[in-house]
C-alpha positions as CSV (number, residue, x, y, z in Angstrom):
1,X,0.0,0.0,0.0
2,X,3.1,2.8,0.6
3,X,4.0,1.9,-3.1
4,X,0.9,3.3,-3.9
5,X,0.5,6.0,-1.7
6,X,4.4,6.9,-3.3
7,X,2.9,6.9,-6.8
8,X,0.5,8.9,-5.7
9,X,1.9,11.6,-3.7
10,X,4.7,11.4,-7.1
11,X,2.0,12.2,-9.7
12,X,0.2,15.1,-7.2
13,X,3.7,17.0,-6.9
14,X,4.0,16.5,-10.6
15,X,0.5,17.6,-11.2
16,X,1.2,20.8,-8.7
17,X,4.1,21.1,-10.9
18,X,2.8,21.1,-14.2
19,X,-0.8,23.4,-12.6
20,X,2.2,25.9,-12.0
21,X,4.1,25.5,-15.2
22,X,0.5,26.4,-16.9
23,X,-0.3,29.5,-14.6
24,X,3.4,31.0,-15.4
25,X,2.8,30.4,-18.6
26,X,-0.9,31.8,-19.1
27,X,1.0,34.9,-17.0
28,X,4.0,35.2,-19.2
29,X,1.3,34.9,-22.4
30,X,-0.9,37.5,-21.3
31,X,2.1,40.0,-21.2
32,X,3.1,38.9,-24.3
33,X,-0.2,39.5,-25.6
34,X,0.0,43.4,-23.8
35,X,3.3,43.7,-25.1
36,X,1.8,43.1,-28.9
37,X,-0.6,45.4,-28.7
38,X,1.6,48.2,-27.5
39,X,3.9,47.5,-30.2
40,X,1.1,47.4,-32.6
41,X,0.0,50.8,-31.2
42,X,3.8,52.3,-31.6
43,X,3.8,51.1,-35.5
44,X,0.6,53.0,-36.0
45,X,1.6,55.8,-34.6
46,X,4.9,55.4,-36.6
47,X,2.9,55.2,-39.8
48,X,1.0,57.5,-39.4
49,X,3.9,60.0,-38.7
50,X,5.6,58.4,-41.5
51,X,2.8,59.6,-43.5
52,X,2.9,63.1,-42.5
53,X,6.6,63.6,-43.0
54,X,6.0,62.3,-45.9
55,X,3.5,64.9,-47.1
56,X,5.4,67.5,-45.6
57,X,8.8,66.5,-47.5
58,X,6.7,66.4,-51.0
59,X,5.7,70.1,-49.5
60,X,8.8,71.2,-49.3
61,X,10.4,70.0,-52.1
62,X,7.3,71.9,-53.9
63,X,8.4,75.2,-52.2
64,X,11.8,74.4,-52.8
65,X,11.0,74.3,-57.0
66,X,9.3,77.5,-57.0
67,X,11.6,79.0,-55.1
68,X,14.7,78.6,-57.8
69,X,15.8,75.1,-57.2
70,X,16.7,72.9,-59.8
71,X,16.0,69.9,-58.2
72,X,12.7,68.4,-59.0
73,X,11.4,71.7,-61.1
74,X,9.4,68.7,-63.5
75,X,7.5,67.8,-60.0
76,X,6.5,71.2,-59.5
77,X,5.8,72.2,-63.3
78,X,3.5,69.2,-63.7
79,X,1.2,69.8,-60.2
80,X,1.4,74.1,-61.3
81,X,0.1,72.5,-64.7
82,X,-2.9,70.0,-62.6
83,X,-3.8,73.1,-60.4
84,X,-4.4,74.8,-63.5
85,X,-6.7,72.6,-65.0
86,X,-8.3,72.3,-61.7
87,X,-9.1,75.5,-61.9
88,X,-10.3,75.9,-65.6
89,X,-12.6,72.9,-64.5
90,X,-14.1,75.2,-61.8
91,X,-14.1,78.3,-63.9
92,X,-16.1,76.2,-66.6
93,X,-18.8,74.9,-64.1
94,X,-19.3,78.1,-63.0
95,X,-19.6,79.9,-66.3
96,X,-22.6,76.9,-67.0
């Protein structure tokens, strides 16, 4: 009968064990999962920064054309040349 009772008092430490293992784990999982969605969070944000550097640098380099510069003066030409037809569009409507 103690070869039993051995076995058995064995598999409930193990079993306490393993319960254990499983709640450290769930733990360690749920701040993995926390950790995720803060890093998920700090990418949005990143992108949409990204975004509005983005636009600002196309801005720029915009300004930059009409103010003299060489560099990129197509770029500027061609959106001078869309916000003139823009405008003829609107002129048009309104003169109907």
């Amino acid at each position: 009968m103690s070869v039993i009772a051995e076995i058995i008092d064995t598999l409930e430490n193990k079993v306490g064990k393993l319960i254990l293992k499983i709640q450290n784990l769930e733990k360690n999982n749920q701040e993995l999962h926390i950790e995720l969605a803060k890093s998920a969070q700090i990418i949005q944000s990143q992108q949409t920064e990204i975004e509005a550097l983005k636009s600002q640098y196309e801005t720029l380099k915009i300004a930059n054309s009409l103010l003299g510069s060489d560099e990129n003066k197509r770029d500027t030409k061609l959106k001078i040349n869309s916000l003139i037809r823009e405008i003829d569009y609107c002129i048009a409507q309104l003169s109907d």
